[in-house]
C-alpha positions in Angstrom: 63.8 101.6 99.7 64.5 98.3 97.0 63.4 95.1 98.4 66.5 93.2 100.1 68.6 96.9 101.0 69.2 98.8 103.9 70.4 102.1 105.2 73.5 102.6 106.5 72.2 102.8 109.9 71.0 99.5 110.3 73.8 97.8 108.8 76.0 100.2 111.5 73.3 98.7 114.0 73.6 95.5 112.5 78.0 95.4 112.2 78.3 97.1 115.7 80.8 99.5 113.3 80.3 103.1 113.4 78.4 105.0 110.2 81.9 107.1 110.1 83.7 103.2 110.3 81.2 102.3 107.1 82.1 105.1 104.8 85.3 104.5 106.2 85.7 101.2 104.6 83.5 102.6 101.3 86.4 105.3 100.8 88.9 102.6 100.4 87.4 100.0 98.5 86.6 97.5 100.9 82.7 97.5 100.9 81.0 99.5 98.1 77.3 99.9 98.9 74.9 97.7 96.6 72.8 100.3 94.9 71.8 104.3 96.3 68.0 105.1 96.5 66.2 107.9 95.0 67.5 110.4 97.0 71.2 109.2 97.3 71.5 107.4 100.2 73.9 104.5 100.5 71.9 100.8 100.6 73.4 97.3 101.3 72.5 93.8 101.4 72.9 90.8 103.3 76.6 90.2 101.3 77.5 94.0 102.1 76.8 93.2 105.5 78.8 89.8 105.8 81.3 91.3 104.1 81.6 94.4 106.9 81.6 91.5 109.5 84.9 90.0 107.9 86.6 93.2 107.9 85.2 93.5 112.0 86.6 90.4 113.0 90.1 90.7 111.1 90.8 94.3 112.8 91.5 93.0 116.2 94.0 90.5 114.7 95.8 93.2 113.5 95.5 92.6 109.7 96.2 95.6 107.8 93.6 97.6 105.3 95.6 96.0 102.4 95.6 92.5 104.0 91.8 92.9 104.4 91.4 93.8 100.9 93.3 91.2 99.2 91.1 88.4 101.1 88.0 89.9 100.5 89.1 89.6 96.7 90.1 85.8 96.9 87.2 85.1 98.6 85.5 86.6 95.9 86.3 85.1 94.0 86.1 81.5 95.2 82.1 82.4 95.6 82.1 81.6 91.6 84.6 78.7 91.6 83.1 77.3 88.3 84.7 80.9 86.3 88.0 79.4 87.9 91.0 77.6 85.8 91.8 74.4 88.7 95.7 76.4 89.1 94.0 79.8 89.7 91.8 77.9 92.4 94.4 76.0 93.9 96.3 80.0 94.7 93.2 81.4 95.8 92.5 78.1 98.1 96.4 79.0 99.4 95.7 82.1 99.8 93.0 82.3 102.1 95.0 79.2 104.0 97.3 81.9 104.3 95.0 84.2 106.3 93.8 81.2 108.3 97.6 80.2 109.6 98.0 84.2 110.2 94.5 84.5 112.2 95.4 81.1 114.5 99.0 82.5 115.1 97.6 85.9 116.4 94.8 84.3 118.0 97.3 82.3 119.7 99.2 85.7 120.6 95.8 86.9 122.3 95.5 83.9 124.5 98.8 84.1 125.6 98.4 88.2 126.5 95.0 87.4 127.9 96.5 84.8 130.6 99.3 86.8 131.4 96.2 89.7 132.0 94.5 87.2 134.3 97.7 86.5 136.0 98.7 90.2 136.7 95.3 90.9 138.0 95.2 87.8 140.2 98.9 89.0 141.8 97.0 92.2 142.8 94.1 90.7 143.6 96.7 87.9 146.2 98.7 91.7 147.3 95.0 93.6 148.0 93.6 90.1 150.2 97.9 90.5 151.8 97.7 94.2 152.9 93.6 94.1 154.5 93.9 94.4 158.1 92.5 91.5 159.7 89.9 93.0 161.2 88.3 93.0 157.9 88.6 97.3 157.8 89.4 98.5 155.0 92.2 101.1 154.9 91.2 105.0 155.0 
């Protein structure tokens, strides 16, 4: 294996993503492995890797394949800044802002589903501790 790759397995270890997840991601152009060894098997980097973890953490916010693709590209793309003309920064800079505002709002979504979770079970929790006998039995 090159100096600096790794399989597809430990980047799945590595992600917490699935190998099916990975090729997954390769099949629509989100994460194309760095190089292939000798006999053909996929090998990533550190990049590849922190890439995969950007995707990870925007699917529970409910971003889209498309959505994941287009920031990945800004972002990019703002890794070489100096190959940038300052208006073509300045729209990359917005859009990732973009992505930002969206993550916070849905974020903020979460929060409010996860306390409403936390209420629910605490009203059965209150309705469990209501309907023990006193005795401390519990029912049959």
């Amino acid at each position: 294996m090159q100096a600096g790759h790794m399989q597809i397995g430990e980047v799945a270890a590595r992600t917490e993503l699935s190998l099916r997840t990975i090729r997954h991601y390769e099949e629509v152009g989100l994460v194309i492995p760095s190089a292939r060894s000798a006999g053909g098997f996929r090998l990533y980097t550190e990049r590849d890797v922190a890439r995969l973890m950007v995707i990870r953490r925007m699917k529970p916010l409910g971003f889209t394949l498309e959505q994941m693709g287009d920031l990945l590209e800004a972002t990019d793309r703002l890794d070489d800044p100096d190959r940038l003309e300052p208006d073509e920064l300045d729209q990359l800079m917005e859009r990732v802002r973009g992505y930002e505002r969206i993550a916070l709002d849905r974020i903020a979504d979460l929060r409010t589903q996860l306390e409403r979770a936390e209420d629910f079970a605490a009203t059965l929790h209150a309705r469990l501790d209501q309907a023990a006998p006193a005795d401390g039995r519990l029912p049959a």
